[in-house]
C-alpha positions, 0 to 999 in steps of 0.5 A: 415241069421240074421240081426245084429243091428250096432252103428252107429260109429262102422258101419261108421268104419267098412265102412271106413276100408272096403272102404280103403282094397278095389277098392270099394263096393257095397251097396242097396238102400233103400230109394227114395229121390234120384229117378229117379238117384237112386231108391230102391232096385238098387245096387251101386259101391261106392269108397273111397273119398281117391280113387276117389275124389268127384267133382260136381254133384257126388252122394257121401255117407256121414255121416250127424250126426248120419246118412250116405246118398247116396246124390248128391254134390252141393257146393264143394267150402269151406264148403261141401253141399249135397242135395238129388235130390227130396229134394227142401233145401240143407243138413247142412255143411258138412267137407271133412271127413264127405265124405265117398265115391263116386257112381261110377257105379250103377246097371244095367244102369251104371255110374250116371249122373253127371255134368247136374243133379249137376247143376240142383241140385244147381240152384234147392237149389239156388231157394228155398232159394231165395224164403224163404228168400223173403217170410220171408221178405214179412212175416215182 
């Protein structure tokens, strides 16, 4: 089988018309920032924002610039904020359209932590940028 190199645009198009023609898809996970919720090689279920709306906590793929990330949502409210559970910063910004889908169910272990692992997530980026913002004014 060969492997077809994609434009990053014609890939998140294909992946957005195929989340709309179906309940949901499955994709592997490649990389680990999101261990121990999600690790390498393990299978995920994800549906379209359209079908199932992203709350707190939920493990969302989004399109970050030029990327697409499985990450946890942290910040809901207003402008969208995602952060990758081993990461200590939040991701940039993100609009409701950068959401492609939401992790529904993973393989073999079942539906992902949510509410628990999303509070820990927010309290966790919440800190970090305290302590940045107090070592930069002890930095002046």
């Amino acid at each position: 089988m060969e492997t077809v190199e994609a434009d990053a645009i014609f890939a998140e198009g294909a992946l957005r018309d195929v989340l709309g023609a179906f309940r949901h898809i499955r994709l592997t996970v490649t990389g680990a920032c999101m261990s121990p919720a999600l690790r390498p090689g393990q299978v995920v279920h994800i549906a379209s924002a359209a079908h199932h709306k992203p709350r707190f906590g939920d493990i969302v793929l989004a399109r970050h610039g030029e990327t697409l990330r499985l990450h946890r949502l942290v910040w809901p409210f207003g402008s969208w904020r995602t952060r990758a559970d081993r990461s200590l910063i939040w991701d940039p910004r993100l609009g409701p359209r950068d959401i492609l889908g939401t992790v529904v169910w993973v393989e073999p272990t079942g539906r992902p932590s949510r509410f628990l692992a999303g509070c820990k997530s927010l309290v966790t980026g919440i800190f970090s940028r305290i302590r940045q913002v107090l070592a930069a004014d002890a930095g002046r």
